[in-house]
C-alpha positions in Angstrom: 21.3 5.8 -0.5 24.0 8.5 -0.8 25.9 7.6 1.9 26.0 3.8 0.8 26.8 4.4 -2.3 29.8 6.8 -1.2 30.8 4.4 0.8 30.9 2.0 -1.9 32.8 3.9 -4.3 35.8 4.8 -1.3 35.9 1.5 -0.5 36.6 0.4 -4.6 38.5 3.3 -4.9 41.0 2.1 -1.6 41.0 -1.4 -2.8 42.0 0.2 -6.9 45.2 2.1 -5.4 47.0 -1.1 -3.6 46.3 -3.4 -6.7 46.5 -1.2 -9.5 45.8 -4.8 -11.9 42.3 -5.0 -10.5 41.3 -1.1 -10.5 39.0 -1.4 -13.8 36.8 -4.6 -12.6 36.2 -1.8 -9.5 36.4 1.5 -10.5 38.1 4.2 -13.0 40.1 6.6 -11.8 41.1 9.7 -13.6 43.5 12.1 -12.9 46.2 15.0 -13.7 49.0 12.7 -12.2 48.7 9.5 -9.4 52.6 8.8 -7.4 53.8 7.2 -4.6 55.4 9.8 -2.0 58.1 8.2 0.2 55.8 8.2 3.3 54.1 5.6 1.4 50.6 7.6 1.2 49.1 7.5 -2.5 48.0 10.8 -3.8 45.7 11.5 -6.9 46.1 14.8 -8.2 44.4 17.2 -10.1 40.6 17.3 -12.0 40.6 13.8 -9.6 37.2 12.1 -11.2 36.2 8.7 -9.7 33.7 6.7 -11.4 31.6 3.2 -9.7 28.4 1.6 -10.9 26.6 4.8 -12.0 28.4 7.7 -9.2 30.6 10.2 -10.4 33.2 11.7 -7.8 35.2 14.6 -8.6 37.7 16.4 -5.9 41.3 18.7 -6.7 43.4 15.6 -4.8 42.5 12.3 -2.9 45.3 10.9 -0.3 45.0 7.8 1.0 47.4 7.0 4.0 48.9 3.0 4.6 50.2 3.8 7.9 47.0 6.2 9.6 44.6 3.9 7.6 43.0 7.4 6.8 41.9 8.8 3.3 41.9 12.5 2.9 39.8 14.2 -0.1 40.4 17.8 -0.7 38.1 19.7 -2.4 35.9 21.4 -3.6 34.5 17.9 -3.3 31.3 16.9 -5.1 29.4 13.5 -5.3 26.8 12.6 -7.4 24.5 9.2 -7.0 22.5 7.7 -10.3 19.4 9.0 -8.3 20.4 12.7 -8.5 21.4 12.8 -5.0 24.4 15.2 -4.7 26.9 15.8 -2.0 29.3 18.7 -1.7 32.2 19.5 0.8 35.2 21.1 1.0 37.2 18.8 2.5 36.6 15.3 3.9 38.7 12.2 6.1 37.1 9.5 6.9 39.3 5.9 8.9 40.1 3.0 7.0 36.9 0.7 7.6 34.5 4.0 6.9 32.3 4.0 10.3 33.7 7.4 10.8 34.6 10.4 9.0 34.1 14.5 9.0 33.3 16.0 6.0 34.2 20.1 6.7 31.9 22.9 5.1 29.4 20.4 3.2 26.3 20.4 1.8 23.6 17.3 1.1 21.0 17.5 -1.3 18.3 14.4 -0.9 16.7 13.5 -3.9 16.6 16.4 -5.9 15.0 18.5 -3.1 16.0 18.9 0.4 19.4 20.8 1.0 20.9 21.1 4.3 24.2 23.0 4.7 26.1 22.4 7.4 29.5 23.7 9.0 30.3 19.8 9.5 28.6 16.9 8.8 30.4 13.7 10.5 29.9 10.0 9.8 29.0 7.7 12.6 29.2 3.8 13.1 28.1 3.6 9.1 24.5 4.2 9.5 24.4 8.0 11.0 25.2 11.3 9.4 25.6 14.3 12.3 25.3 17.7 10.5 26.3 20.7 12.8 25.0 24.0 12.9 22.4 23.1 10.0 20.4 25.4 7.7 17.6 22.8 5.8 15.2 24.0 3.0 14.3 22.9 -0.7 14.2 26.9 -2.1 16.6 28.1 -4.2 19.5 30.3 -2.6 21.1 32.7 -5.5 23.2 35.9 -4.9 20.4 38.2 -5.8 17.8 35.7 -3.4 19.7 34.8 -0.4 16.8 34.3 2.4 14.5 31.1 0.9 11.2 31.3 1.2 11.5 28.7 4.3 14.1 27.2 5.9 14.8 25.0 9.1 17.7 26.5 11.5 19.1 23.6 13.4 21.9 23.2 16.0 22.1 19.4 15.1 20.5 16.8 12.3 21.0 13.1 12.8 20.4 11.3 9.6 19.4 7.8 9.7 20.5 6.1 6.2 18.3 2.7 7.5 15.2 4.3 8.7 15.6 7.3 5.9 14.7 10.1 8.6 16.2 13.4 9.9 16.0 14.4 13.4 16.6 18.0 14.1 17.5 19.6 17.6 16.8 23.2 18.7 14.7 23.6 15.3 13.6 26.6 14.0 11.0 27.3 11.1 12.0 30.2 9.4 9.8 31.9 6.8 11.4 35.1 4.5 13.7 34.7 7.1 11.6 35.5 9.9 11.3 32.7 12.8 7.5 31.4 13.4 7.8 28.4 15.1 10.6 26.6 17.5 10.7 23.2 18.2 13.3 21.4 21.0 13.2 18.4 19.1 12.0 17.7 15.5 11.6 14.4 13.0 10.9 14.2 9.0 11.2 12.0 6.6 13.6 12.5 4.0 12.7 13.1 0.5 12.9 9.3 -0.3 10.6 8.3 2.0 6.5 8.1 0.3 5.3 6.7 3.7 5.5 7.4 6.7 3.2 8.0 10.1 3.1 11.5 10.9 1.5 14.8 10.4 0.6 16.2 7.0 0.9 20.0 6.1 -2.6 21.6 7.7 -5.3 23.4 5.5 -7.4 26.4 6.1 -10.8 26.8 4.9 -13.3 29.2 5.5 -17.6 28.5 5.2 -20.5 30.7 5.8 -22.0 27.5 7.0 -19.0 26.4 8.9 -17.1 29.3 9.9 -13.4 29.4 10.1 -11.2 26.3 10.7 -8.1 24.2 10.1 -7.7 20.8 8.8 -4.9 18.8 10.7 -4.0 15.5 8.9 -2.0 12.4 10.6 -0.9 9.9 8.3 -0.9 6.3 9.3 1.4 3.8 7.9 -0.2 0.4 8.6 2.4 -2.0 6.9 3.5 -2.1 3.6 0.0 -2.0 2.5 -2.2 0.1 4.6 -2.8 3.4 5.8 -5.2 5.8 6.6 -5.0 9.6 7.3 -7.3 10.8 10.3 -8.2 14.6 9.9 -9.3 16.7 12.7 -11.4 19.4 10.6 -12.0 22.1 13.8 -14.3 25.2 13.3 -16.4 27.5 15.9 -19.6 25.3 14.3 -18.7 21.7 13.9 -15.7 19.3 15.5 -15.1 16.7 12.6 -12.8 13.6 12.3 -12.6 12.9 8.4 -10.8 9.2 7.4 -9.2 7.8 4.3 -8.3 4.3 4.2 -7.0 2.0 1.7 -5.3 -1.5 1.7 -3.8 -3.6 -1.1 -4.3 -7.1 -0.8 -2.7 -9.7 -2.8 -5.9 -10.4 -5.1 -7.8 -7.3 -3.9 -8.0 -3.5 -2.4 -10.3 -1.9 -0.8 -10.7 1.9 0.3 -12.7 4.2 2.3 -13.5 8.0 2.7 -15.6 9.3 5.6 -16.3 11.8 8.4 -18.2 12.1 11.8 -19.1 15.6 12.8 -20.7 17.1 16.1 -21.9 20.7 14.7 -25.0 23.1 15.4 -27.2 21.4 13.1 -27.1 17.9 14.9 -25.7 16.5 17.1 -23.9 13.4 14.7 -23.7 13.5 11.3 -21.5 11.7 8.9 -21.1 10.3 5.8 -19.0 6.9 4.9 -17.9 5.8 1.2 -16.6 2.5 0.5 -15.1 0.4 -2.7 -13.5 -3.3 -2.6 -12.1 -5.5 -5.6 -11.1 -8.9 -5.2 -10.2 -11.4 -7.9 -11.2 -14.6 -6.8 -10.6 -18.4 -7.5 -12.0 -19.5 -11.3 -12.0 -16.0 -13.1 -14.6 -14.7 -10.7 -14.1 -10.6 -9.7 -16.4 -9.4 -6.4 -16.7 -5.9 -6.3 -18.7 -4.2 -3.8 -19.8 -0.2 -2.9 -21.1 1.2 -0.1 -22.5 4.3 0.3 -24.3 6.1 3.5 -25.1 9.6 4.8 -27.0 10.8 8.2 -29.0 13.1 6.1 -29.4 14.4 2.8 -27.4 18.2 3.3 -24.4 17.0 5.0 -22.5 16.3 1.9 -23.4 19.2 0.3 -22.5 21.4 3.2 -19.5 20.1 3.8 -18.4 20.1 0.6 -17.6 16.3 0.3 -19.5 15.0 -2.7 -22.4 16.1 -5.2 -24.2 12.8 -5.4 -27.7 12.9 -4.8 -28.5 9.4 -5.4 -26.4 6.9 -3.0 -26.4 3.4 -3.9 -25.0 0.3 -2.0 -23.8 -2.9 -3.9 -22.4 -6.1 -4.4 -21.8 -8.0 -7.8 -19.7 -11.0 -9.0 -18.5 -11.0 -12.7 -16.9 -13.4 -15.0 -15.5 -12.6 -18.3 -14.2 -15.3 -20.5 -13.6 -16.0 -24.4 -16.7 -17.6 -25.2 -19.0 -16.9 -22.2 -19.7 -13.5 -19.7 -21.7 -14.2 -16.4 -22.8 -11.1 -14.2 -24.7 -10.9 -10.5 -25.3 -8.2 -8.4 -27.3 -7.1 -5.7 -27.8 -3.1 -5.3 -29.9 -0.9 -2.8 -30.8 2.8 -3.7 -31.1 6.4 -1.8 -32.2 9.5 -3.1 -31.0 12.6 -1.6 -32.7 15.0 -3.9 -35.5 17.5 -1.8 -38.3 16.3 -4.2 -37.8 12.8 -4.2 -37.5 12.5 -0.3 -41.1 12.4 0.5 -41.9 9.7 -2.2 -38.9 7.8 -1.5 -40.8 4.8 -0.3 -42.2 4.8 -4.1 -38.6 5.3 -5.8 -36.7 1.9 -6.4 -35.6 0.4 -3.3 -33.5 -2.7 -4.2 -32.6 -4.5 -7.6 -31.1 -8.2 -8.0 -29.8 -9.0 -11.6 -28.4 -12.3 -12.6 -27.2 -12.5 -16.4 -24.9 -15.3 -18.3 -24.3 -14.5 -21.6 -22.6 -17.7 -23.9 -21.6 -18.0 -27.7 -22.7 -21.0 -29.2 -19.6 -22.3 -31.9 -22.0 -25.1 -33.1 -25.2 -22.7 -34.4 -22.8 -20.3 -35.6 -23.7 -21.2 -39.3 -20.9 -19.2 -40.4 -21.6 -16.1 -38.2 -21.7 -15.9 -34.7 -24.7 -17.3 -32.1 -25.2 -16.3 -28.4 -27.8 -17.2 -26.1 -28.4 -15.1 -22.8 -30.5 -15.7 -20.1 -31.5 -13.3 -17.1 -33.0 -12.6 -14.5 -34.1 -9.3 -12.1 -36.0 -8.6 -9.3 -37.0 -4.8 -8.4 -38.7 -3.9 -5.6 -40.0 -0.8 -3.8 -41.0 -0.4 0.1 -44.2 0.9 -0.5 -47.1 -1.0 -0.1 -49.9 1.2 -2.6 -51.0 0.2 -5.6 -49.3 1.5 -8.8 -46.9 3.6 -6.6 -45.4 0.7 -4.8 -45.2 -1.7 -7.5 -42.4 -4.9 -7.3 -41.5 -6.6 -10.4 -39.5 -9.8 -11.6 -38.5 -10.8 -14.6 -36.9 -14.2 -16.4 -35.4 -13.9 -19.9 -34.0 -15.8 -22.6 -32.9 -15.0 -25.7 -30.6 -16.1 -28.6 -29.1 -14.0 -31.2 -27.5 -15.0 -34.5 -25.2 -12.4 -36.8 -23.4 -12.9 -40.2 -21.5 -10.1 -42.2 -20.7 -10.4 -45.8 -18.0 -8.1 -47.7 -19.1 -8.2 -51.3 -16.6 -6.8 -54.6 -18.0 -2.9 -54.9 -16.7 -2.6 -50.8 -20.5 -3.1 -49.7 -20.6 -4.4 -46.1 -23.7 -6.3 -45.4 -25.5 -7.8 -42.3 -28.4 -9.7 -40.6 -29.4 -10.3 -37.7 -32.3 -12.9 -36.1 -33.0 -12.7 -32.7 -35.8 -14.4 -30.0 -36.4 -13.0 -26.6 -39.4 -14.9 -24.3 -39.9 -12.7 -21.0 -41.7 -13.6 -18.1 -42.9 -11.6 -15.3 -44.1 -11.1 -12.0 -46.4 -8.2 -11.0 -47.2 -7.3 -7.6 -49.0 -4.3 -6.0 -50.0 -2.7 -9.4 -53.4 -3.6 -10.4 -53.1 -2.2 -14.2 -51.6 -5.8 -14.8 -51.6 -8.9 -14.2 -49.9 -10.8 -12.0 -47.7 -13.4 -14.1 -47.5 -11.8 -17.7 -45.5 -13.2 -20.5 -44.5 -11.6 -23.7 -42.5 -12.8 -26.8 -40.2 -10.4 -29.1 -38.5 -12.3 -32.4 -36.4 -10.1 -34.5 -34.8 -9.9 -37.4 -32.2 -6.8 -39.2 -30.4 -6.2 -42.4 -27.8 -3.3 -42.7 -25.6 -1.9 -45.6 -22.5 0.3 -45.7 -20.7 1.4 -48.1 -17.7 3.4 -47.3 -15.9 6.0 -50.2 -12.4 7.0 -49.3 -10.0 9.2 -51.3 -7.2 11.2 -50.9 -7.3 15.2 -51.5 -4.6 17.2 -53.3 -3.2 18.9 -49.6 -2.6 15.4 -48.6 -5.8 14.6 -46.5 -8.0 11.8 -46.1 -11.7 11.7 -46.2 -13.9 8.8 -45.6 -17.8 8.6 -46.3 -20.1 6.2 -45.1 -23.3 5.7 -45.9 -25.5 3.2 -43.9 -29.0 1.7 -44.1 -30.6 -0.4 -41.5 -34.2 -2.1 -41.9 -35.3 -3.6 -38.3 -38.2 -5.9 -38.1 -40.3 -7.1 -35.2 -43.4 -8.2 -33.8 -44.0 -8.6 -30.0 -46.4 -10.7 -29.1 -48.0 -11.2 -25.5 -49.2 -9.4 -22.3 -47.9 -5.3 -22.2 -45.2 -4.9 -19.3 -44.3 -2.3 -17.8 -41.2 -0.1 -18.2 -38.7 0.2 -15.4 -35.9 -0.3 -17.0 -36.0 1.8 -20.3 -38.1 5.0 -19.1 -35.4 7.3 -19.9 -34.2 6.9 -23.4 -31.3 8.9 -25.5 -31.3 9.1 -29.2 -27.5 9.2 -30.3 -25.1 8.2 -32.8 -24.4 5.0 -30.2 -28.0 3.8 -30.3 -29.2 5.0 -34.0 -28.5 1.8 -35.7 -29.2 -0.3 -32.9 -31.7 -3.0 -32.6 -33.4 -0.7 -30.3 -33.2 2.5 -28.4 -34.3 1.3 -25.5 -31.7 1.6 -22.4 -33.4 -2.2 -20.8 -35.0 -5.0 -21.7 -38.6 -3.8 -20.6 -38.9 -1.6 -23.8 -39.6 -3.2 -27.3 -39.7 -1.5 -30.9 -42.4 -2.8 -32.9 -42.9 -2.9 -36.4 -40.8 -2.2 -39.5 -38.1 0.4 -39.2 -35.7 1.9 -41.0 -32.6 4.0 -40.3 -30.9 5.9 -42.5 -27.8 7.9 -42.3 -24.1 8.4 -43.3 -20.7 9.5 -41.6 -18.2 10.9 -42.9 -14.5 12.1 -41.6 -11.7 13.9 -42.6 -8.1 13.4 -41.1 -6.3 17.0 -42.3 -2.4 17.0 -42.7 -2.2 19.9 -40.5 -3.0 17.0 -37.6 -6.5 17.7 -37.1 -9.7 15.2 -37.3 -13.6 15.8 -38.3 -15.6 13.3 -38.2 -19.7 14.0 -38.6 -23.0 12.1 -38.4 -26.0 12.6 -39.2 -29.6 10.4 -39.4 -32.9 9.6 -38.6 -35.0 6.1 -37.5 -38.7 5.9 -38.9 -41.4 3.1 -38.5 -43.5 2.4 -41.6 -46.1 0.6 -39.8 -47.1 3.1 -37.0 -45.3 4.6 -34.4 -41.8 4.4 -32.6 -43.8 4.1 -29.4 -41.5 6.6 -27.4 -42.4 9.9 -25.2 -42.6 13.3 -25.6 -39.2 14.9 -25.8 -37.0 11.9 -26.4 -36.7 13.1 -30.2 -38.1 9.7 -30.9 -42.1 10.3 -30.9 -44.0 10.1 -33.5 -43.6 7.5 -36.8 -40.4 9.0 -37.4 -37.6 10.3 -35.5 -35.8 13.6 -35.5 -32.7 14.3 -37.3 -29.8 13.8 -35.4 -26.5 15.2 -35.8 -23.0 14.5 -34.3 -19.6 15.6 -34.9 -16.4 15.7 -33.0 -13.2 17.8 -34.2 -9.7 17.1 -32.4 -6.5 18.5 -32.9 -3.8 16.4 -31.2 -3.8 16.7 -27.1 -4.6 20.5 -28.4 -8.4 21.0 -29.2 -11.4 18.9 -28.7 -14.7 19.8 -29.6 -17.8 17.3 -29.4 -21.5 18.6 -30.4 -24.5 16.5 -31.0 -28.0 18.0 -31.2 -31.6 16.6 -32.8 -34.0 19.2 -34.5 -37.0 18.0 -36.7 -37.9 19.1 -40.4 -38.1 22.7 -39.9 -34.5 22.9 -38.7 -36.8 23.3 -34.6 -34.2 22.0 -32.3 -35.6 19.6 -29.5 -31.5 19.3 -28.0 -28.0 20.5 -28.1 -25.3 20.5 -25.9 -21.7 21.3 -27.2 -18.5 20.5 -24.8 -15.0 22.0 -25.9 -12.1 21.5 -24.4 -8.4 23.7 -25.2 -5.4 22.9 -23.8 -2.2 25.6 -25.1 1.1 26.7 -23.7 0.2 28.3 -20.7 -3.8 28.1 -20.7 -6.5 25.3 -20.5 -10.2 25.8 -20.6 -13.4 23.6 -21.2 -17.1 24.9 -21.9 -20.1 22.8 -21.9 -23.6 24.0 -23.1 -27.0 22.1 -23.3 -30.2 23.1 -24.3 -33.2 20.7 -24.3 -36.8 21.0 -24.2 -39.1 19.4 -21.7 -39.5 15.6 -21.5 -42.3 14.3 -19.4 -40.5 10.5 -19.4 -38.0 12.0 -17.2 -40.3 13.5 -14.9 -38.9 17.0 -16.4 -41.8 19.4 -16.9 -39.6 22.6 -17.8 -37.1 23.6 -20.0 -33.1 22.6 -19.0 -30.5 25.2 -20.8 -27.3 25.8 -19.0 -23.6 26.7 -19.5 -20.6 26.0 -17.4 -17.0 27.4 -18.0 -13.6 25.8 -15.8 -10.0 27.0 -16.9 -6.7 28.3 -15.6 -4.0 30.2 -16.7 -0.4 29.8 -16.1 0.7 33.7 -15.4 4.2 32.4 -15.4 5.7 29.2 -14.4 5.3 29.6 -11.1 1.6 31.6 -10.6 -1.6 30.2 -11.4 -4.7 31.5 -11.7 -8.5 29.4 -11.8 -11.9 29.8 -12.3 -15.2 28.3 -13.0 -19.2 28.7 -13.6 -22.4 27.4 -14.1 -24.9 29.4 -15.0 -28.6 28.2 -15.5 -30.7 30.3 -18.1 -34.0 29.1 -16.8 -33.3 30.7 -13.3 -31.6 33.7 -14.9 -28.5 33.1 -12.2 -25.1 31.5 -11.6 -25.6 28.0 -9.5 -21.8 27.8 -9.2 -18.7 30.3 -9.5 -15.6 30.0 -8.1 -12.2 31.2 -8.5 -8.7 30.4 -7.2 -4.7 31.5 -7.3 -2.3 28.8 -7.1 1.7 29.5 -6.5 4.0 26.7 -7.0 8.2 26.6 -6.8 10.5 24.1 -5.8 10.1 24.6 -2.8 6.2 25.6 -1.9 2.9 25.1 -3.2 0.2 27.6 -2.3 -3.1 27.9 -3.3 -6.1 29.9 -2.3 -9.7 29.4 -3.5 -13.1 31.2 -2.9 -16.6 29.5 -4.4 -20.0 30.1 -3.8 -22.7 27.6 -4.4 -26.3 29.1 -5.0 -28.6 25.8 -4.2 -31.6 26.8 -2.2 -33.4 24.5 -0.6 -35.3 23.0 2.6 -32.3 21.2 3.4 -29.5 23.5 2.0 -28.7 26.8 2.3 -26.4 29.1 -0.3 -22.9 28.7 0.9 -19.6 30.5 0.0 -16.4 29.0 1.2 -13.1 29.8 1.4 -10.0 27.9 0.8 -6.3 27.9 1.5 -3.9 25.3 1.3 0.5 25.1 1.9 2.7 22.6 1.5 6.4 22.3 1.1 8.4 20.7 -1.0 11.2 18.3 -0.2 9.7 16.8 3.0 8.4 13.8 2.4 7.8 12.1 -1.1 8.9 13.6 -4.2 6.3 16.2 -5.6 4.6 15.9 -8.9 6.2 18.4 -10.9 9.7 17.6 -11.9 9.8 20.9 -14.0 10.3 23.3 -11.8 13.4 21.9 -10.6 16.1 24.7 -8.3 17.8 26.7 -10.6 19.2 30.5 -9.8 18.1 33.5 -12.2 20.9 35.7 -11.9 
């Protein structure tokens, strides 16, 4: 793009001095003094600045010759493209239609980045630039820091300008000025370039699983909207080839991650992960994932995913104005050591089918919706209880209506029917067709307060009632769908706080509560909520632990405190009467000028509905702290109070300039099982800046510090 656009500019600039009318609807010239010698040459002299469509020349004179048809610039000559590209030489000539030219001492700086200095760089046939005698890095060069940190040694670069790459000749890598590799012939892209096939900077790691190895990526352009990146992954333990594909499609994309390893546990392993999205014909979106693993510790010891549940599917959705439709179609996997031998019992496969559609005619002046479903889940076991299938149909219709009244009360009601029917198999507690009925109806009241304080702050309070009434009538069902239930602020004045549609509140409820918020000058936020749910005519109907059992609920409580982009803290926790808490778990997150941290703690007590028979209390720290602008260092932890020990640690140093990044990490994961062994792995990682794509950080651009 340089060279075009000097080209560009020379060519105005030849065509300005002959018609001096025209010059403005080319270029502007500017100048100390512009004559007409009686050889007929024109000459330009002094602070010579050229200006065309965005690039700035500036050179002490520019001659252009009628008779040689030659144009001499003398220097110190510096070009500079709207992209930042810059150009610099200290004297230049180049022939009258611009295929060739020799520009003497220069120096080329590609998009911001990559510098090569050169003792001449020549123009060839338009298209090439020849640099002799070459010196190429993307590290600053000061007085007081002549030797970059690395730098290419070349007898000879060709540039390219149409295929935007740079082929070097006797090469030599150079790092603190000492040579480590030599290669007799050499190509890169140049820093405009995103995409191209070749290999990517390799990566050291180091496992006590694993052992030592390299990582050796090859990038793979396959079009203008493909690629994948095959990495060799060699250690003394395993040979693995790891994959990562993607490919943009008109209406769609799909990508895939994967690997297939030969090591000294097995002799195959791998893993494959895959996503799609396509928008198809009448509003329709497919979406699909895919998800498999040879066995259950190769993710784990390879460091390639924490799942422990894998799960395959396909779903169509449609959303519209007055109408959503959903299917889907999913198969599960556990992974986790006590689920594996009564997998065959775990959920297997799960169809849904839902269409969802407002009603304008039965609005009433509110809003109607009727929804029908239906889901199919099915285990592969065969025993009774254990390896129970279920399906279910549902209908339902809903009607709401909200009210504003004088005093700023905001009212509601709701009525709502749901008829279920189901389809029990291999479970001999019920019946094998079951129905089951559940009308509804709600009222809420709000009434917010607002006022202004004398600092200048606002504060809002809210103060909400909800009374729920049902009565399901029919056959009992079992719950698949809504065994594990959280009481929040999201589900407190719901119509239920159920997660499905297999569990149904009974009776008369009521929930009570209030919020309130303040929004401080000073630019930070509180808001706070707090409530409970009771039934007056028996019990809420939900397990041990849930916060929920009993006839009335726990108090919960919720806040959240921000401070800009600065500070975020968000707590919620339930405790009963006696101020016994049953939960908490507290996640802040600080970001300043040269630190960042977040710290996350929970504490809840046993809940039997989750299959959780002991107590879960645990904290987890990650952070990093900019030393300077260029250093970095990192660290994180988990550490579980139950087993009095870390389960995680880790900590890393990161160096990054405008030239390199660096980073080196060490973590240790403490998982003990069966399938799993403690590991502790090392990591180290180099890349260099300037070949290739732009980086990510524009701020720490070449600058010299004395």
């Amino acid at each position: 793009m340089m060279r075009a656009a000097l080209l560009a500019l020379i060519l105005a600039l030849l065509a300005a001095f002959p018609r001096p009318s025209v010059a403005q609807d080319l270029a502007s010239l500017i100048a100390d003094s512009i004559a007409v010698d009686p050889a007929g040459r024109i000459v330009a002299t002094g602070n010579v600045e050229v200006f065309y469509q965005g690039t700035r020349l500036t050179a002490r004179q520019v001659t252009y010759s009628r008779n040689g048809d030659r144009l001499t610039i003398s220097g110190p000559i510096r070009i500079t493209d709207t992209d930042g590209s810059l150009l610099l030489a200290d004297e230049a000539q180049l022939d009258r239609d611009l295929r060739n030219g020799v520009l003497v001492s220069a120096r080329l700086v590609l998009d911001q980045q990559l510098q090569l200095a050169a003792n001449e760089i020549a123009r060839v046939d338009a298209r090439y630039t020849r640099l002799d005698r070459v010196v190429a890095s993307s590290c600053e060069v000061c007085a007081k820091n002549p030797v970059p940190f690395w730098e290419i040694r070349a007898s000879r670069v060709i540039h390219d300008d149409h295929r935007r790459q740079l082929y070097f000749e006797d090469a030599q890598f150079r790092v603190a000025g000492v040579p480590v590799f030599y290669f007799p012939r050499m190509r890169i892209p140049d820093p405009s370039v995103e995409r191209y096939t070749g290999f990517l900077i390799p990566q050291i790691s180091s496992s006590s699983e694993l052992g030592t190895g390299i990582k050796i990526p090859y990038f793979v352009t396959l079009g203008d909207h493909a690629d994948i990146t095959l990495t060799p992954y060699l250690t003394s333990s395993t040979q693995t080839l790891e994959f990562d594909y993607r490919h943009l499609f008109r209406d769609g994309r799909i990508a895939a991650i994967g690997a297939m390893s030969h090591d000294d546990v097995r002799d195959t392993r791998g893993y494959f992960f895959g996503t799609g999205e396509f928008q198809l014909a009448r509003g329709y979106t497919m979406t699909g994932q895919l998800e498999f693993v040879s066995d259950p510790a190769y993710l784990f010891e390879y460091g390639y995913s924490e799942k422990d549940r894998l799960t395959n599917r396909l779903a169509f959705s449609r959303v519209r104005e007055r109408d959503r439709f959903r299917a889907s179609v999913s198969k599960f996997r556990t992974l986790r050591e006590s689920e594996i031998p009564i997998s065959d019992t775990l959920p297997d496969q799960f169809v849904e089918f839902q269409y969802l559609r407002e009603i304008p005619d039965l609005s009433f002046g509110g809003k109607t919706t009727a929804q029908i479903g239906l889901y199919a889940l099915e285990r592969t076991s065969s025993a009774d209880i254990l390896g129970r299938d279920v399906s279910r149909i549902s209908a339902e219709i809903n009607w709401k209506r909200a009210w504003t009244f004088s005093p700023g009360i905001l009212a509601s009601t709701e009525v709502g029917l749901r008829t279920d029917g189901y389809s029990i198999a291999q479970d001999s507690n019920f019946a094998g067709s079951l129905t089951r009925t559940v009308p509804r109806a709600a009222a809420e009241l709000r009434w917010p307060f607002s006022r202004r304080t004398r600092d200048g702050g606002t504060e809002v309070l809210e103060p909400i009632v909800r009374i729920d009434i049902s009565d399901t009538g029919g056959d009992p069902v079992p719950l698949e769908d809504s065994r594990v239930v959280e009481f929040d602020e999201a589900n407190l004045f719901s119509p239920t706080r159920y997660p499905g549609f297999d569990g149904a509140e009974d009776g008369l409820r009521v929930a009570v509560g209030a919020s309130w918020q303040r929004t401080d000058p000073d630019g930070w936020v509180l808001d706070m909520a707090l409530g409970r749910v009771a039934n007056l005519t028996g019990d809420l109907g939900f397990g041990e632990g849930s916060g929920l059992e009993g006839d009335r609920s726990e108090w919960m409580l919720s806040s959240r405190l921000t401070l800009g982009d600065k500070l975020q803290v968000i707590s919620r926790s339930l405790f009963d009467s006696d101020i016994r808490f049953t939960l908490s778990e507290t996640r802040l997150d600080w970001k300043g000028e040269r630190a960042r941290f977040g710290t996350n703690y929970l504490f809840a007590v046993p809940e039997p509905s989750e299959d959780r028979t002991e107590r879960l209390e645990e904290w987890s720290f990650d952070g990093a702290y900019e030393i300077d602008d260029r250093w970095t260092a990192m660290a994180n932890w988990r550490y579980d109070f139950n087993a009095n020990r870390a389960t995680r640690t880790g900590i890393g140093l990161g160096y990054r300039s405008e030239c390199v990044d660096l980073s080196l990490s060490v973590s240790r994961r403490f998982a003990d099982s069966t399938s799993v062994d403690p590991t502790t792995e090392f990591g180290f990682r180099v890349s260099l800046t300037g070949i290739g794509g732009r980086g990510n950080d524009t701020t720490r651009l070449r600058r010299c510090r004395g």
